[in-house]
N, C-alpha and C positions, 0 to 999 in steps of 0.2 A: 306440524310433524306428520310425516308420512309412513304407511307401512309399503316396506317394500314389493314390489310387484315385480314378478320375471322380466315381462314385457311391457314394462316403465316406460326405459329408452335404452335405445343404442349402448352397447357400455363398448372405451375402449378400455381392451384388456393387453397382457403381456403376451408376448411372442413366445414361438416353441422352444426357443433358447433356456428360457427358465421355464416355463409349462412343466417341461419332467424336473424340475428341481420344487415346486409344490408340493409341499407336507400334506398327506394324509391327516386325518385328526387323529392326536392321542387316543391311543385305548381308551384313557380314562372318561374321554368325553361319547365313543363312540357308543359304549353302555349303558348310555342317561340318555332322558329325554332330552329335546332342544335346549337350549340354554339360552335364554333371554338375551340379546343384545343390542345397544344402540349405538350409530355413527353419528356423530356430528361435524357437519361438513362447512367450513366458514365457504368455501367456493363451490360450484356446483362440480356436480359429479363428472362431468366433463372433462373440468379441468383434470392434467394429467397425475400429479401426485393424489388426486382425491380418487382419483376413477381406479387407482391400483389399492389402495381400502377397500373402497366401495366393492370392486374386483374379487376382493378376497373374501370379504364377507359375502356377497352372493353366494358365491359358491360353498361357503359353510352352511348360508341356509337352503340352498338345494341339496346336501349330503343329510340334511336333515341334524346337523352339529348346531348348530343355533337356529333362533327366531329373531332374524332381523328386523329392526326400523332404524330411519333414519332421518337426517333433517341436511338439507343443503341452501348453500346461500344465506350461512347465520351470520350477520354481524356479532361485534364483538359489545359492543351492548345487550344484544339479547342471549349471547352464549351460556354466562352464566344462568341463566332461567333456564334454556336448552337442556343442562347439565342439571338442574336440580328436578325439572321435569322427569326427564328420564329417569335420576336417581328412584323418587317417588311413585314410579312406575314399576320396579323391581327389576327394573336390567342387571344382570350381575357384573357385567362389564361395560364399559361407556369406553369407545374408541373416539381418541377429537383429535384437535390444535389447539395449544395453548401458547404459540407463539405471540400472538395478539393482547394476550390475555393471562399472563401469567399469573399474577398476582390473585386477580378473581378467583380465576380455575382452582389454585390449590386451596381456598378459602371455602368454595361448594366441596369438592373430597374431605376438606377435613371435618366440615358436616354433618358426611355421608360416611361416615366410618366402615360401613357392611358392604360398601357398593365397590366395584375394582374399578379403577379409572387407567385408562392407557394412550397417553396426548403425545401430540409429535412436540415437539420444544428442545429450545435450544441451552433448557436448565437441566439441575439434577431432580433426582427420583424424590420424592418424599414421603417419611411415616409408612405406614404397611399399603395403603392402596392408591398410594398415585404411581403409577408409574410413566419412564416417558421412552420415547423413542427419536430416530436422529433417521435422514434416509443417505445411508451409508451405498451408493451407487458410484462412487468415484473410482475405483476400479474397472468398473466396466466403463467410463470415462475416461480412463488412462489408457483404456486399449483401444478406445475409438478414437484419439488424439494420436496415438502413432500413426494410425490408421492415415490421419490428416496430415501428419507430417511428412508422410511420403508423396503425399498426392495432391496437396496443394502445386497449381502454377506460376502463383501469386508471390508466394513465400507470406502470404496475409491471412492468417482463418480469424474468427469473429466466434464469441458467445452472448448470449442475450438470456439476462439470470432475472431473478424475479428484484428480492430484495438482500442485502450482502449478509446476512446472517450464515454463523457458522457452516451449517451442512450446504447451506448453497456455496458458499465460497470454497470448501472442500472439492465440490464437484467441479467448479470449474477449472481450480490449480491442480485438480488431478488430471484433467482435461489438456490443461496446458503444459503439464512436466511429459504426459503423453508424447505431445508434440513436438517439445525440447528435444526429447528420444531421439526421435530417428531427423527430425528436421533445428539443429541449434541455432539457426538462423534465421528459422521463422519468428513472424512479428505476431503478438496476439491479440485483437482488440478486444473490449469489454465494455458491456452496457446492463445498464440495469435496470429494470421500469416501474419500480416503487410502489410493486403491488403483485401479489399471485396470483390471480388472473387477470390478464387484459390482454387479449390475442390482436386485436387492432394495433397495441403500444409496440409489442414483442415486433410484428409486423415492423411495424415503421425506425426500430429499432435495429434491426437485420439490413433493412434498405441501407440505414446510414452508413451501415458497415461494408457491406457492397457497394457501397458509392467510396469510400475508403482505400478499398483494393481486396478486400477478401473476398475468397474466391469458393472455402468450405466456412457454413454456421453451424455451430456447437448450438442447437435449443434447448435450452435449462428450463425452460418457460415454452409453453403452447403458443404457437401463431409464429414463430421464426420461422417454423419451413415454409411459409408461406411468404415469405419477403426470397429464400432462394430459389421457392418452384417460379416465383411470379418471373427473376432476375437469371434463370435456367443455370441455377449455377449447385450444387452437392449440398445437402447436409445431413446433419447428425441431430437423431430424436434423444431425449433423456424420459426412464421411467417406464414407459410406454411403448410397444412397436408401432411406429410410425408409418412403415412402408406401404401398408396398402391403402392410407389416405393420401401418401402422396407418392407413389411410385415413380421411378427414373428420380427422382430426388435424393430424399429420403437413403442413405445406404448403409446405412450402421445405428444401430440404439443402444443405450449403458440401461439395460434393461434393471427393474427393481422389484421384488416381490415382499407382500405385505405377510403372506401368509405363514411364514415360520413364526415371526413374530406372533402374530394373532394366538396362533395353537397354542405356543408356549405361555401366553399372558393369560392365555382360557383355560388351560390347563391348572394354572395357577390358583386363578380366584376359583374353579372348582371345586379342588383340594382343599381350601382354604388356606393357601400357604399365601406369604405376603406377594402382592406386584409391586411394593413401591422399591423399582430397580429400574438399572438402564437396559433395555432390551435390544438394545443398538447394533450390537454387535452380531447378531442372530443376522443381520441384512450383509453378512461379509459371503462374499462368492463362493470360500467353502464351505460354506452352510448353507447355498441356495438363493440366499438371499436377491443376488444381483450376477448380471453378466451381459455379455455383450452378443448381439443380434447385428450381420453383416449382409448384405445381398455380393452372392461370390461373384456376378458377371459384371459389379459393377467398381470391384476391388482390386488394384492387379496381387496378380499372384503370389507374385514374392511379399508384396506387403501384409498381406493375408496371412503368410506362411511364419512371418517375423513377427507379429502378430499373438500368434498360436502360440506360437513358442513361449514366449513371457505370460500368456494366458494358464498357460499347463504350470511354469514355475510357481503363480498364485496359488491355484490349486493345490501346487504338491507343498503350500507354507515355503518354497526357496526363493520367493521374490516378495517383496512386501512394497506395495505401493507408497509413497510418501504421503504422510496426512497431514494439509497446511491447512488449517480454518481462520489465515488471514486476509483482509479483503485482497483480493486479485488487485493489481496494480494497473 
């Protein structure tokens, strides 16, 4: 287990698209000392959905709102030890995944009865201190798929998702009703690489699709833009601003932020009131949660501008994205 250090390593973080939609911490934490917290990270902080946690926490323990530690690169064998470590530590809140590890994980909360637990999972909430969360970013995926549908040459864009579990399958079918939008006669390929990280798989997973006919990749998963920088052909980041790792590529992200969620779950075990809820919904665009990041000289205009339009309807609740969390076909 490690304690976290500023200058660790590199973090990627979000773009200024959500930056100004970052919650401040609750009053009620800004009053109190730090507040003990641990992440448990099954993939390293690299990877992109761990690095937007990881992200968020940072920056509550530079506000001085918590006292971070963390652990990365846990299997799902040693998770539950991970979890009961910490517990035994006096973290008031334990942020993880319990996708792996369902079963286990609610088994160490129930426990740890005093301790607030907040796992990403694809179940529901349980008893007063487990709770879970979902990364609800397909909205900002369904703007970046119009976005594709216009500007594909091919009529062929491609995603490259980790493993088919509900919220990933969301993001891509939100990704791909995008596309529908403005382009109905595009084709959408779909690959999956049977594991959260592996940027070498993603990679060679994107080639095959660009060897296909697609011309824009949707990356669900780290390492696809690097199959369309290598292949000089557009894509799309998820979670994370991508464009200044891979510029002239890279032109749009369905940007995700951890940190509404956090506040609200720390807020919570504060107060002493229950986490075991779904906190999923805190990750919808109008509440900051997610949004989408375009580079405009590399989008045309009108696309941009049709775009916008349906992004403002989100906003204003007159447009609701459709939510399918069935595998992509």
């Amino acid at each position: 287990m490690s304690r976290f250090h500023i200058n660790r390593r590199h973090l990627l973080t979000t773009g200024a698209a959500i930056g100004a939609a970052t919650l401040a911490a609750p009053s009620i934490l800004r009053a109190q000392t730090a507040v003990k917290v641990a992440g448990i990270h099954a993939s390293p902080v690299e990877n992109a959905w761990n690095s937007v946690l990881h992200a968020a926490m940072v920056a509550a323990d530079a506000e001085g709102v918590i006292d971070y530690t963390f652990s990365e690169g846990v299997s799902g064998t040693d998770y539950p030890r991970a979890m009961r470590e910490y517990a035994e530590a006096g973290n008031v809140l334990i942020v993880g995944e319990s996708y792996a590890v369902e079963r286990e994980a609610r088994e160490v909360a129930g426990d740890y009865p005093d301790t607030a637990f907040l796992m990403g999972s694809s179940g529901e909430a349980a008893g007063d201190n487990f709770g879970v969360f979902g990364t609800w970013n397909w909205e900002a995926a369904y703007l970046a798929g119009m976005l594709a549908g216009r500007m594909t040459q091919s009529g062929i864009v491609g995603s490259v998702g980790a493993i088919p579990i509900p919220e990933v399958n969301m993001l891509i079918n939100g990704f791909a009703d995008g596309v529908a939008r403005t382009n109905p006669d595009a084709t959408h390929l779909v690959s999956f690489i049977g594991t959260f990280f592996d940027p070498p798989r993603a990679r060679e997973a994107g080639l095959a699709q660009i060897d296909a006919g697609a011309d824009i990749l949707f990356g669900e998963r780290i390492g696809t833009a690097d199959a369309a920088q290598e292949r000089g052909i557009p894509a799309i980041g998820s979670l994370i601003d991508y464009t200044p790792r891979y510029p002239g590529t890279v032109f749009a992200n369905a940007l995700w932020s951890f940190r509404p969620l956090l506040d609200t779950a720390l807020a919570d075990a504060v107060a002493g009131s229950p986490v075991g809820k779904n906190y999923t919904p805190l990750s919808l665009m109008a509440d900051g949660g997610n949004d989408i990041s375009y580079v405009a000289d590399m989008v045309p205009a009108d696309a941009a501008a049709e775009m916008e339009e349906v992004r403002a309807a989100i906003m204003a609740g007159e447009f609701e994205v459709p939510r399918n969390f069935d595998e992509p076909a």
